[in-house]
C-alpha positions as CSV (number, residue, x, y, z in Angstrom):
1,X,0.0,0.0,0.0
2,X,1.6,3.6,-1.0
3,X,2.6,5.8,2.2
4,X,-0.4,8.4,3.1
5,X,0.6,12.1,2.3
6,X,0.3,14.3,5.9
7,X,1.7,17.7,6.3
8,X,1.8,19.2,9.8
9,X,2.9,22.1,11.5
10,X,5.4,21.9,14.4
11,X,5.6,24.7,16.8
12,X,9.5,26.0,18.2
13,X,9.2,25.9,21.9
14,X,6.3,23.7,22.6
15,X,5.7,19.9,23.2
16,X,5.0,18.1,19.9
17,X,3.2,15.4,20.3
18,X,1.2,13.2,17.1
19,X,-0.5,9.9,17.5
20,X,-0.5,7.6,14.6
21,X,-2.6,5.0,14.6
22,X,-2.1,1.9,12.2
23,X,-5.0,-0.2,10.4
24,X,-5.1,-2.9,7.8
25,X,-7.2,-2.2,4.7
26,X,-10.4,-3.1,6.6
27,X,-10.2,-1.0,9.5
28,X,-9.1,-3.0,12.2
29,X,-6.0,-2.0,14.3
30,X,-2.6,-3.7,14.1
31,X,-1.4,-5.3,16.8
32,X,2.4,-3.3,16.6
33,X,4.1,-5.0,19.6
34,X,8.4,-5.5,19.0
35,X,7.8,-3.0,15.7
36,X,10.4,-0.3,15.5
37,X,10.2,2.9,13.5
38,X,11.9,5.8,12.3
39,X,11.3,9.4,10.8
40,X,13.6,11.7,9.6
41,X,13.1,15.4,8.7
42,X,15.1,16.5,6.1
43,X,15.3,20.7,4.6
44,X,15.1,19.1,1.0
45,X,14.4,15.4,-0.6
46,X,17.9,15.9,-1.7
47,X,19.5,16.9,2.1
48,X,22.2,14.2,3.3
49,X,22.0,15.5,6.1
50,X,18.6,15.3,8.6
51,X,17.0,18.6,11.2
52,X,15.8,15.8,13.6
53,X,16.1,11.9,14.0
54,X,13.0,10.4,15.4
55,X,13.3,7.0,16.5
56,X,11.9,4.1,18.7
57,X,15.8,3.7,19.8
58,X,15.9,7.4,20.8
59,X,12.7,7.0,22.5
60,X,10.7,10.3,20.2
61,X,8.8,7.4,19.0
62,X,6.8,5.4,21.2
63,X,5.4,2.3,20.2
64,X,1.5,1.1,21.8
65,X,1.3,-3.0,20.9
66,X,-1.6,-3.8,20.6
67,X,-3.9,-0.6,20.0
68,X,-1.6,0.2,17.1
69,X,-0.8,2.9,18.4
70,X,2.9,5.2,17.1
71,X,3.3,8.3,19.0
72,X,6.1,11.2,17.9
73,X,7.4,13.0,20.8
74,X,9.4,16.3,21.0
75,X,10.1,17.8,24.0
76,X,9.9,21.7,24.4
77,X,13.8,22.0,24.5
78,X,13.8,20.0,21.9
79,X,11.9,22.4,19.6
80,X,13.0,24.9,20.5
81,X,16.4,24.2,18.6
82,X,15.2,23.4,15.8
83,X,15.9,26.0,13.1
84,X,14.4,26.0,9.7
85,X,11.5,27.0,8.0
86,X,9.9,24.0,5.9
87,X,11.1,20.6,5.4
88,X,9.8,16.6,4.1
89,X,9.7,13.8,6.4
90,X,9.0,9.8,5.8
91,X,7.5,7.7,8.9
92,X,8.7,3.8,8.3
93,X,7.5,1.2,10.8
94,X,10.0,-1.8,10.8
95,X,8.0,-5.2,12.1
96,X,9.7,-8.2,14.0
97,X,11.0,-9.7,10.5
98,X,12.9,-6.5,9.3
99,X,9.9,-5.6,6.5
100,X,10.4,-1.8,6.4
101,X,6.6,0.3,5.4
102,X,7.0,3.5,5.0
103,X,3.2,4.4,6.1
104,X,3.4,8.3,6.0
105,X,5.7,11.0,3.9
106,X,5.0,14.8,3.4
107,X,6.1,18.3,4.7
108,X,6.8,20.2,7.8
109,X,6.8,23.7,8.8
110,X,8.1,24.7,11.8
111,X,6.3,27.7,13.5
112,X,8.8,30.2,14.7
113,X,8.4,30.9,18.8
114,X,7.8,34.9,19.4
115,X,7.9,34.5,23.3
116,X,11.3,33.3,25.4
């Protein structure tokens, strides 16, 4: 199945936090327990190098087993050194067999904090 196109705004200086919840074609949650995943975010398609790593192995992924449940986590500090405008991102999931899905792709804007 092709990855799901999802843009989203990310605010400097605040939490970020985004559940993701994974179904099969019919509707029914996936049962995600031992899956790993990871998301980059990247200024350009073309950028070697990422803004942000999220990851289950640096814990700004969190993986839910059984409700299907992925949840991105930033933490405020984190945010708030992050420096760019707009960027892409892919989400891949990773299950207990090493199949890589990339389930979502799109772009990013960060929203620039006025108040320190």
């Amino acid at each position: 199945m092709p990855a799901g196109y999802y843009s989203f705004i990310m605010e400097q200086g605040a939490d970020f936090i985004r559940d993701i919840t994974y179904k099969d074609s019919a509707g029914a949650l996936v049962n995600v327990t031992n899956y790993t995943a990871r998301m980059d975010i990247r200024s350009s398609l073309s950028s070697s190098t990422s803004l942000i790593s999220l990851t289950t192995e640096n814990s700004r992924i969190l993986v839910t087993g059984v409700s299907g449940l992925f949840t991105w986590t930033l933490t405020a500090a984190e945010t708030m050194a992050l420096n760019f405008n707009s960027g892409v991102y892919d989400f891949e999931i990773i299950d207990p067999f090493g199949e890589v899905e990339r389930l979502l792709q799109g772009k990013v804007t960060l929203s620039k904090e006025v108040t320190r």
